[in-house]
C-alpha positions in Angstrom: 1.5 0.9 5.8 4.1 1.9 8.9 1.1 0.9 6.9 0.6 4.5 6.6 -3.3 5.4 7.3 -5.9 3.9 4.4 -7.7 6.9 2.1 -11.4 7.0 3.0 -12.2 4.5 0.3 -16.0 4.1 -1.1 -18.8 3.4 1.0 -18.9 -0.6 0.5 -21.5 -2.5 -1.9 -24.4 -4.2 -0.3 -24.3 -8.5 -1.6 -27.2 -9.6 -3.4 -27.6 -12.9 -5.4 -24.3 -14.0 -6.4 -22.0 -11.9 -4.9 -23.7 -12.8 -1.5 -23.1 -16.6 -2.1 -19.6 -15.6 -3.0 -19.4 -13.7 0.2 -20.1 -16.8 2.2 -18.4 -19.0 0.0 -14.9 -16.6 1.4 -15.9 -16.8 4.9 -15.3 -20.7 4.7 -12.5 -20.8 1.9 -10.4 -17.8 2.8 -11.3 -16.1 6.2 -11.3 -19.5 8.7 -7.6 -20.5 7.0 -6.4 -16.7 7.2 -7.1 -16.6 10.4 -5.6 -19.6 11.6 -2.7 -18.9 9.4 -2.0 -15.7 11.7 -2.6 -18.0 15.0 -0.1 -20.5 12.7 2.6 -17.8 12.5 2.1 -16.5 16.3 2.9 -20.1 17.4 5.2 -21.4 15.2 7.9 -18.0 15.3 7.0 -17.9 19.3 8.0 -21.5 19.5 10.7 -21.5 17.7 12.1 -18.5 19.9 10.9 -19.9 23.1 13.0 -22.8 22.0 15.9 -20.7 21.0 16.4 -18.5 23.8 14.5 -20.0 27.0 15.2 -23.8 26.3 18.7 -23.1 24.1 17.8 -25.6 21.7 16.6 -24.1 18.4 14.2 -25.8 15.8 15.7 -26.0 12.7 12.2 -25.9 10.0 10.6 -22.6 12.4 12.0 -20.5 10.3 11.3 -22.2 6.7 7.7 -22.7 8.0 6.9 -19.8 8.9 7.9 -18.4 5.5 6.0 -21.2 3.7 3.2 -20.2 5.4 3.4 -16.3 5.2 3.1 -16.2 1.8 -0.3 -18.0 2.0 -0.9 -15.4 4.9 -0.3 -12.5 2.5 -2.3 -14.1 -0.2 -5.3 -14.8 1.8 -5.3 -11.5 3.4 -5.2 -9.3 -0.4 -8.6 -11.6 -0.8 -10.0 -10.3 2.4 -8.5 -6.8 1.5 -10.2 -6.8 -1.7 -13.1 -7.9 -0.4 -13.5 -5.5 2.6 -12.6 -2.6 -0.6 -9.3 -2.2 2.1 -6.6 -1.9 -0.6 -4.8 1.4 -0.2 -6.1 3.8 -3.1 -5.7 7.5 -3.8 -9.3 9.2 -3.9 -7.9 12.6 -3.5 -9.1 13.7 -7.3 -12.4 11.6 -7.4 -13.7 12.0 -3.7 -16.0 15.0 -4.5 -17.1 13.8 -8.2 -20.9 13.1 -8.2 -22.1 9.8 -7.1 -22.5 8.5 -10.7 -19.2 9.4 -12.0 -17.6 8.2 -8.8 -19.8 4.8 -8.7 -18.7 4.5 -13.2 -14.9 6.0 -12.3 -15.3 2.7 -9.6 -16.3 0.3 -12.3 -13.7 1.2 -14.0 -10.6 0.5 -11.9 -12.5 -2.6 -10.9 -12.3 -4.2 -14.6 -8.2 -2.8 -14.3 -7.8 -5.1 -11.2 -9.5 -7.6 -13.6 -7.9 -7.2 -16.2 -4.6 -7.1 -14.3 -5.6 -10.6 -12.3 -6.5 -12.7 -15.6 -3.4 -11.4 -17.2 -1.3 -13.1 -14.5 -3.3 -16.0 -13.8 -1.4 -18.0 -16.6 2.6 -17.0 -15.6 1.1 -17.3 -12.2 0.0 -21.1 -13.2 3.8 -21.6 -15.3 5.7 -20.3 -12.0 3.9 -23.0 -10.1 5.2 -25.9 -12.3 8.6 -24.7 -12.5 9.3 -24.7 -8.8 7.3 -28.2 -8.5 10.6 -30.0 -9.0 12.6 -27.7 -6.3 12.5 -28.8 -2.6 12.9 -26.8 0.2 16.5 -26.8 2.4 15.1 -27.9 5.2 11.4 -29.2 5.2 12.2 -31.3 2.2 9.0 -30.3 0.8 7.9 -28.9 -2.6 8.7 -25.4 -3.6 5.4 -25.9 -5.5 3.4 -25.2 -2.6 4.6 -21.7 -1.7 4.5 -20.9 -5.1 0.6 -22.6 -5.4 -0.3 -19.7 -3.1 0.2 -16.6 -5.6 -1.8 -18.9 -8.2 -4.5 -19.9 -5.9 -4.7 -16.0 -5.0 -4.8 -14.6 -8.2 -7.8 -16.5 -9.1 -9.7 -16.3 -6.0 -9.1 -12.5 -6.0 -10.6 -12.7 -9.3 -13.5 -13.9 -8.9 -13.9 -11.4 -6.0 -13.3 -8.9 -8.1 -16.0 -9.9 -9.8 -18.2 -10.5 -7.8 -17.8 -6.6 -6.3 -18.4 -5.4 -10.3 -21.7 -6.9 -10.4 -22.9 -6.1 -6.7 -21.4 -2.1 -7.2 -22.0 -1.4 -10.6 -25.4 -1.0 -12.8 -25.8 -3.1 -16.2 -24.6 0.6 -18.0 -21.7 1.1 -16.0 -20.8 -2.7 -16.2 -20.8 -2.4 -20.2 -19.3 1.0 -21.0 -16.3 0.9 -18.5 -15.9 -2.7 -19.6 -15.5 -2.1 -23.0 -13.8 1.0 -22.9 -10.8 -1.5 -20.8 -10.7 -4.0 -23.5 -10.8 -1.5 -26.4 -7.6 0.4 -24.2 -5.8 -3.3 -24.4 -6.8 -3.9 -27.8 -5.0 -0.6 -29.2 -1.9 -1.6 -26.9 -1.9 -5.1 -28.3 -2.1 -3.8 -31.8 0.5 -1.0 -31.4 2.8 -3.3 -29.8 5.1 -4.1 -32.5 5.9 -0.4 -32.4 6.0 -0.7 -28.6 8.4 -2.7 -29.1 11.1 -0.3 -31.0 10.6 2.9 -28.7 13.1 1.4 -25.8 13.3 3.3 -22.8 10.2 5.6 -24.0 8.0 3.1 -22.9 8.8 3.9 -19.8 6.9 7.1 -20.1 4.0 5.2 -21.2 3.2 2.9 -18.7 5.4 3.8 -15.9 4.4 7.3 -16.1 1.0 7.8 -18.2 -0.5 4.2 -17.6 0.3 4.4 -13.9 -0.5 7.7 -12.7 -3.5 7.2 -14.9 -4.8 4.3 -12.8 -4.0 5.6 -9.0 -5.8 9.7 -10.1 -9.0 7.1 -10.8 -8.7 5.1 -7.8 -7.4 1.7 -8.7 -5.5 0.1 -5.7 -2.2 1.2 -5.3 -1.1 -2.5 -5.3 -3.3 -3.2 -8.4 -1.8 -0.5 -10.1 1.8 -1.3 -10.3 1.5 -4.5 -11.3 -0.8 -3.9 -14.2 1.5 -1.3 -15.3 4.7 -3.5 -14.5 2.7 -6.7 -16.6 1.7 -4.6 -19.3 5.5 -2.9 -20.0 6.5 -6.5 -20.0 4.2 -8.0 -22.5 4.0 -5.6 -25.1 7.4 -3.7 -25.0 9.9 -6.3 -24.0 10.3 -10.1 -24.5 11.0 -10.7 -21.0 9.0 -14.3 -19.7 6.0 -12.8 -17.9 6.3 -15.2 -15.1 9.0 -13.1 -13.9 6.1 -11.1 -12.4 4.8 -14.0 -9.9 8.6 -14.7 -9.2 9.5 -11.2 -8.3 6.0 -10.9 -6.1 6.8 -13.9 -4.2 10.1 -13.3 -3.6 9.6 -9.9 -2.3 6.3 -11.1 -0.5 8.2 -13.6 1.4 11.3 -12.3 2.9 11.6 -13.2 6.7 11.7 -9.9 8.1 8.0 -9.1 6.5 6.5 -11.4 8.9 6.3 -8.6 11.2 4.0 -7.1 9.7 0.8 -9.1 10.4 2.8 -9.9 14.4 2.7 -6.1 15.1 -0.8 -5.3 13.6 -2.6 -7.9 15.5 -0.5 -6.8 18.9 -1.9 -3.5 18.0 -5.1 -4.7 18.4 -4.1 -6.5 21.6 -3.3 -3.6 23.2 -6.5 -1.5 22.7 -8.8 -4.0 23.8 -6.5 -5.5 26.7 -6.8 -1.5 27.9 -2.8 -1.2 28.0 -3.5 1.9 25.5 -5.6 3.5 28.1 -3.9 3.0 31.0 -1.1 5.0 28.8 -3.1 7.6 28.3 -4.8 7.9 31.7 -1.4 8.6 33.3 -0.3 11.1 30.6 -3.5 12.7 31.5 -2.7 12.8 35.1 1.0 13.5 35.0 0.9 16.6 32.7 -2.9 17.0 31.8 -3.5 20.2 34.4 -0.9 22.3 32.6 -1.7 24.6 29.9 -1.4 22.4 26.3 -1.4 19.4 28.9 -3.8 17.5 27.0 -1.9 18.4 23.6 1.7 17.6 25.3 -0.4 13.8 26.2 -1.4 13.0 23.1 2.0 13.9 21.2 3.5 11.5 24.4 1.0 8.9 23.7 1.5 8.7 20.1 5.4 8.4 20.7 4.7 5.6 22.9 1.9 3.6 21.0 2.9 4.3 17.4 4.7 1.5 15.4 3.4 -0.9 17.2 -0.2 -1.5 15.4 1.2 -1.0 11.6 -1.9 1.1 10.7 -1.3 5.0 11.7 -5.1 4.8 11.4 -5.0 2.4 14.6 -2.5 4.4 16.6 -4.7 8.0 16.1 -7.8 5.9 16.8 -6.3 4.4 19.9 -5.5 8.1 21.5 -7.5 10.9 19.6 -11.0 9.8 21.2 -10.0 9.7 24.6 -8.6 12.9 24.7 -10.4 15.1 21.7 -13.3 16.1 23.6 -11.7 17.5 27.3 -9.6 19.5 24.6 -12.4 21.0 23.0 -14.1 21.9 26.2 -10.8 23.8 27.2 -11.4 25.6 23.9 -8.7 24.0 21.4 -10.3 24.6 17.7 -11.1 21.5 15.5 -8.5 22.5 13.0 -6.0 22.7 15.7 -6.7 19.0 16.9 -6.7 17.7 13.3 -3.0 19.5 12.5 -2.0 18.1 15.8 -3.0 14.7 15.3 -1.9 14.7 11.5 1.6 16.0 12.6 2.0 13.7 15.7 1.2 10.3 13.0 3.9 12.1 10.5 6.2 12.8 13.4 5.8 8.8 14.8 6.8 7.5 11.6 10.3 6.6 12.5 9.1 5.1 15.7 10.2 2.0 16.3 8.9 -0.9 15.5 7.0 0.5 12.6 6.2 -0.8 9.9 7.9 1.3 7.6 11.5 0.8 9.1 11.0 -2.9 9.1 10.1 -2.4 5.3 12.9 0.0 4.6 15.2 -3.1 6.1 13.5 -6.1 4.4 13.9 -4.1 1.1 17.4 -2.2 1.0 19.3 -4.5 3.4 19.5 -1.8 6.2 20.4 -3.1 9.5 16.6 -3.3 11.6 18.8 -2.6 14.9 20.3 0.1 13.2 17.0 1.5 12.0 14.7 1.1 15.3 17.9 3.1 16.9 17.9 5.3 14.4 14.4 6.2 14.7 13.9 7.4 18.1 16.0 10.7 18.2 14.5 12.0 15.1 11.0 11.7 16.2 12.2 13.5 18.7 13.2 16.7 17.3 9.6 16.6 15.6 7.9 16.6 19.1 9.9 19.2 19.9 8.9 21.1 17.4 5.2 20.4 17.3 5.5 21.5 21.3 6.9 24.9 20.3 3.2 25.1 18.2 1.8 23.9 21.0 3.2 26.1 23.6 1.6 29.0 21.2 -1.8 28.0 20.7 -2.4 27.5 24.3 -0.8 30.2 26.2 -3.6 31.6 26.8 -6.2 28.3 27.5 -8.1 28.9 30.5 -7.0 26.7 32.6 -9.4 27.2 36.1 -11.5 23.7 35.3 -8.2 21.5 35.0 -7.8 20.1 38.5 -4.4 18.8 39.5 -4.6 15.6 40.7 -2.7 14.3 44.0 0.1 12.3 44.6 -1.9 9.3 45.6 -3.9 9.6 42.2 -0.8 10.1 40.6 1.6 7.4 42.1 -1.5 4.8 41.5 -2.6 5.9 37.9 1.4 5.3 37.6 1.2 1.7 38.9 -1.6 0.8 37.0 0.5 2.3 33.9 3.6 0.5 34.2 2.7 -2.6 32.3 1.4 -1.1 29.9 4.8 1.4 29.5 7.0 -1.6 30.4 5.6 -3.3 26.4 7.1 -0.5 24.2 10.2 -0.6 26.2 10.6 -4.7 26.2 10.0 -4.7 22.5 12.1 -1.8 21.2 15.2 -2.9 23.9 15.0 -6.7 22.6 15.6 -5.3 19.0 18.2 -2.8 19.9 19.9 -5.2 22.6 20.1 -7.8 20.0 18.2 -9.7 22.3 15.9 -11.2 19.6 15.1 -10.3 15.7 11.8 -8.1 14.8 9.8 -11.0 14.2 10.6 -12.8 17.4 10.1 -10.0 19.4 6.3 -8.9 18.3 5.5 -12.8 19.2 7.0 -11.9 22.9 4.7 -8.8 23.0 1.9 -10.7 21.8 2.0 -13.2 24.7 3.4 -9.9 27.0 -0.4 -8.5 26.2 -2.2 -11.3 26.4 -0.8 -11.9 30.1 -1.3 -8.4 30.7 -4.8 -8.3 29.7 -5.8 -11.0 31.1 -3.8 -11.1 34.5 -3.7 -7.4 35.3 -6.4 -5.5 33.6 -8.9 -8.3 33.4 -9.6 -7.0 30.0 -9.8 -10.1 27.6 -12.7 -10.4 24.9 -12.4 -13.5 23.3 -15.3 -12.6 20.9 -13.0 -10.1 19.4 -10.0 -12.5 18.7 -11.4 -13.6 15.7 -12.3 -10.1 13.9 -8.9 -9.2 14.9 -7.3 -12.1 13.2 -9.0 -11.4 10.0 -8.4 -7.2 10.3 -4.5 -8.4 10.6 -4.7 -10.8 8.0 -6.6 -7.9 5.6 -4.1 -5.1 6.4 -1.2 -7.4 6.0 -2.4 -8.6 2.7 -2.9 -5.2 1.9 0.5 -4.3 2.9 2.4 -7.3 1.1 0.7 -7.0 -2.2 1.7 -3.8 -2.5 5.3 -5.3 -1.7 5.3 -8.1 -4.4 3.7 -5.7 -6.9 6.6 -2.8 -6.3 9.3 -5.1 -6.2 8.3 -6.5 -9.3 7.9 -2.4 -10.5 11.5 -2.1 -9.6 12.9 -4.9 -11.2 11.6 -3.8 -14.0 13.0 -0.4 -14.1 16.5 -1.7 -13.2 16.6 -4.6 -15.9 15.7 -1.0 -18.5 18.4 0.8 -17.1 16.5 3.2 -15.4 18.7 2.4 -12.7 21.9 3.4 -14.1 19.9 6.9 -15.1 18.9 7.7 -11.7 22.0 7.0 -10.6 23.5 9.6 -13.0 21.1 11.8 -12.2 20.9 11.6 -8.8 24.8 11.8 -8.6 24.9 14.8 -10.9 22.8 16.9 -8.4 24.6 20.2 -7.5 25.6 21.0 -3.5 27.1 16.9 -2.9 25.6 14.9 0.2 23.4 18.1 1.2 22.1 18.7 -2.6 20.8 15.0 -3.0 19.7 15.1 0.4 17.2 17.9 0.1 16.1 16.4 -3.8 15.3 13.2 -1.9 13.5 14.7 0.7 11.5 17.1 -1.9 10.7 14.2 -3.8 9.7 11.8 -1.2 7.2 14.3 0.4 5.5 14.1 -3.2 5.9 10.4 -3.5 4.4 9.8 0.2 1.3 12.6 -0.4 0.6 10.7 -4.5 1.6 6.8 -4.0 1.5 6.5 -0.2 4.8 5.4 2.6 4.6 1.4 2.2 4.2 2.2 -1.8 6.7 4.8 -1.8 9.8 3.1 0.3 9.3 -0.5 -1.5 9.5 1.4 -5.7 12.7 3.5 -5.1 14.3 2.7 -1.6 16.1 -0.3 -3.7 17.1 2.6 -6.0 18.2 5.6 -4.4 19.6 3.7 -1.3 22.8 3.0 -3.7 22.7 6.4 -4.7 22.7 7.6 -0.9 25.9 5.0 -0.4 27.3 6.5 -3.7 27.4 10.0 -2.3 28.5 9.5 1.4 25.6 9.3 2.9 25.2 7.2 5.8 22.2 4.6 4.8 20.8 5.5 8.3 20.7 8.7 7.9 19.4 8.6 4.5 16.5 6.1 5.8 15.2 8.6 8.5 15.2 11.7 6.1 13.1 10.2 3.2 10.5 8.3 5.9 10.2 11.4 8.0 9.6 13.3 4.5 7.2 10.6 2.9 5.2 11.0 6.7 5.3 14.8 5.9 3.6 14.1 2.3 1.4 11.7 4.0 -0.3 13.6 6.5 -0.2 16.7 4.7 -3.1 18.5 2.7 -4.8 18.4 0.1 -3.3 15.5 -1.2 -2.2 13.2 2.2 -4.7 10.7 2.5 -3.5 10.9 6.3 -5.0 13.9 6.7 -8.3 12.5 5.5 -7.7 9.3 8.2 -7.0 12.2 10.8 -10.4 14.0 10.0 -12.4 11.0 9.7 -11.1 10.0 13.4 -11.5 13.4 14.8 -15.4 13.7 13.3 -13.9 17.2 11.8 -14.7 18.6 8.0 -11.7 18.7 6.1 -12.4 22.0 4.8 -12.5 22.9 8.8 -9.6 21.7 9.5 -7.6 22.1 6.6 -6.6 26.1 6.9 -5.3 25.5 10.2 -2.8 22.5 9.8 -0.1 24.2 8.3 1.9 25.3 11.5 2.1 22.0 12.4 3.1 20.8 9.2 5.5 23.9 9.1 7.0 22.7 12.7 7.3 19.1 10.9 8.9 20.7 7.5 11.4 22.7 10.4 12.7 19.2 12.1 12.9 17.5 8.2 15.7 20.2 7.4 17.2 19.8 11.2 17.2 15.8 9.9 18.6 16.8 7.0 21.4 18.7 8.1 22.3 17.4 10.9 23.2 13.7 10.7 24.1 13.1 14.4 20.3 12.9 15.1 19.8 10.0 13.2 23.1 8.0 13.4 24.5 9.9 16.6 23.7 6.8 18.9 24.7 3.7 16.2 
């Protein structure tokens, strides 16, 4: 999100009449080209890096491409995401509401994403002919065509949105919610004029009361910001509102980005090529006969696997049902296994490559190197202190059904392994190394997987290429439209000079470096629990990074504390949809496991103040 793990959205609406037309309508229009468009990207970056660094003759136009065509990617995908209801969403306040008020409550942010999609259809249509005339650098083509991609989305995702209305909602819920949204823009378009003299109050209004308003009812995340953002524009300044498709391409296509949908499809690789299993199934036999052994595997697993997918939902999934039920018949509590595997997902979010530091970099300009070396020590103070939990709970596990296994067993489950260990090494030592960039490298581990799979655990489903393809595409729509959207949030803040407030503010904090620190960590805890990590980083990293550089503190530094604190917020009850994610995975009531998390989240609130503290952790090994 990383993309941090997706809320348990509602229960998706069965097609009927013209919604199912619709539905096949997008399997033909949007799905086929998404998913080539991912194949598209694998080829074109892996060919341009083949050529780069095995043939030492680089291709000029790999690179312009690959952006040309990522946008379309990111597009495309938002459709599918919309479609699939996959858009990240708080449903922390509406999730126990009856089914009525949940099903009119879901009406109603659906005519908001409406409402926000026709609003931008028209700058969407004036950015398009303003960058008609403007060619590309290298290509020679026109600009027009990138920017015909946030038009051509805008208006397909409205019609989906549509479409969902009438196959989710009843006649009554249609009507009411509907008019209850226009009458809300009606009394905004009227009271505009005196919108339009409050300055920096209007903030409040739509940047505080508008949007909070629209994630408690469960309108997308993504959906959210840029209804708020388009609405502050129209009716309180007199700012061009194609400013809003500008600012969503531009932070919607920046090159480091292309990760994004590169590591979640090589997530996929790996569970179906079996390298996740063969991880786990020499965990299991190195340390698995100790007491906690099965506990100690997972939090080892999870460092190894996690960043790679982009969905913390993935990385759980790919290690929580392998080892979840041999823990339980050792006795370990459900509430135990939940904490655990919420902490461990918190704990891995500064693993590299995750999709959170490569977001952290794409939008504040922090070295990626310097992040993905960043990352590894502090997630290693977490597992230490998750073990120390660990090492509690199960003292006392009975332990007389664990057999050890023997050398031979050991030594071959070892072999088997080492492909499989070898991938998170290649890819994080490449980055590190300087060997190749972020993007290049999840193209090598793509092909690394595919060989593996195919070659050495003659584990290769090709039926299951194409879902995967269109599950990267969806997430990585999901992902970048929250990007374009929050970067389009944070211009507008700064051009108000909310900027220049936060920095007085943030400066003004009492205690220096350590004072602003532990503000920032406090409030990114809140902001990763409410709006979510991808959400979180994109809105105020551009802001408070400054701050961070204002103060003396090292940008590094600053990077680990507020993702390891937004992973805290994330994963933590009752709020932290990860927790949610975590339950859902483990098959475990949240009101089971919920009174039992909080050593584990203690343990993780324990290494955030080491973080804090002590900067060597984070920037000891730059």
């Amino acid at each position: 999100m990383e993309q941090a793990a997706r809320p348990l959205a509602s229960p998706p609406c069965t097609p009927s009449g013209a919604a199912a037309c619709w539905h096949r309508v997008l399997a033909c229009v949007v799905e086929i080209p998404a998913a080539l468009l991912v194949l598209a990207e694998i080829l074109v970056l892996g060919g341009g890096a083949f050529a780069r660094y095995v043939l030492h003759d680089p291709i000029p136009w790999t690179d312009e491409l690959a952006s040309l065509l990522f946008l379309w990617l990111a597009m495309l995908g938002a459709i599918l995401a919309l479609q699939r209801n996959g858009h990240m969403q708080l449903t922390t306040f509406i999730r126990r509401l009856a089914p009525r008020r949940r099903a009119w409550l879901d009406a109603l942010g659906m005519w908001l994403v409406v409402a926000f999609l026709l609003l931008l259809v028209w700058p969407a249509w004036e950015h398009v002919t303003e960058h008609l005339a403007v060619s590309t650098p290298t290509l020679e083509v026109s600009e027009g065509y990138r920017a015909a991609a946030v038009l051509v989305g805008t208006v397909l995702m409205l019609v989906t949105a549509v479409m969902r209305l009438l196959a989710c909602a009843d006649w009554r819920q249609l009507c009411g919610s509907g008019a209850l949204v226009v009458a809300g823009g009606v009394v905004l378009w009227l009271l505009s004029p005196a919108l339009m003299t409050l300055g920096n109050a209007n903030l409040v209004i739509f940047f505080l009361v508008m949007l909070v308003g629209c994630v408690a009812i469960g309108v997308p995340i993504a959906f959210a910001f840029g209804l708020s953002t388009l609405c502050y524009l129209a009716l309180a300044t007199g700012t061009p509102l194609s400013i809003i498709p500008n600012r969503m391409q531009e932070g919607m296509s920046h090159l480091i980005l292309l990760a994004v949908p590169l590591f979640v499809f090589l997530g996929g690789l790996i569970e179906m090529t079996g390298l996740a299993r063969a991880m786990i199934g020499f965990l299991v036999n190195l340390i698995g006969h100790l007491r906690g052994g099965l506990q100690y595997v997972l939090l080892g697993a999870m460092y190894i696997v996690s960043g790679i997918s982009g969905a913390k939902a993935a990385d759980m999934a790919a290690v929580a049902p392998a080892l979840f039920p041999e823990m339980k018949q050792r006795g370990a509590k459900d509430g135990d296994l939940i904490g655990l595997l919420s902490a461990s997902g918190a704990m891995s979010e500064t693993i590299p490559p995750s999709i959170v530091l490569i977001t952290v970099g794409s939008v504040t300009g922090v070295s990626i190197t310097a992040l993905f070396i960043g990352g590894l020590v502090p997630a290693v103070v977490g597992m230490a202190m998750m073990a120390c939990v660990v090492w509690w709970q199960t003292r006392k596990e009975d332990m007389r059904g664990a057999a050890r296994p023997s050398r031979r067993v050991l030594l071959r489950s070892l072999v088997v392994a080492l492909p499989a260990l070898a991938l998170p090494v290649i890819i994080r030592t490449a980055v590190v190394e300087g060997v190749a960039t972020a993007t290049e490298v999840s193209t090598i581990g793509i092909f690394y997987a595919v060989l593996a799979g195919v070659l050495v655990y003659r584990r290769f489903d090709v039926r299951r290429v194409y879902p995967m393809l269109l599950d990267t595409a969806a997430l990585s729509g999901a992902i970048l439209l929250i990007v374009g959207c929050a970067t389009g949030m944070a211009w507008a803040l700064t051009q108000s000079g909310f900027a220049q407030d936060l920095v007085q503010i943030m400066s003004a904090v009492p205690g220096g470096k350590v004072g602003f620190l532990l503000v920032s960590a406090l409030a990114f805890i809140v902001l990763g629990s409410l709006l979510e990590g991808i959400p979180a980083i994109v809105l105020f990293g551009p802001l408070l990074f400054p701050i961070a550089k204002l103060v003396g503190v090292h940008e590094v530094h600053y990077a680990m504390v507020v993702i390891f604190a937004m992973g805290l917020g994330l994963f933590a009850p009752p709020f932290g949809v990860g927790f949610y994610a975590a339950c859902a995975i483990g098959r475990v009531s949240p009101d089971v496991a919920m009174p039992r998390v909080w050593p584990h989240m203690a343990a993780l609130l324990v290494a955030l103040l080491l973080l804090t503290l002590v900067p060597w952790f984070s920037i000891g090994f730059l």
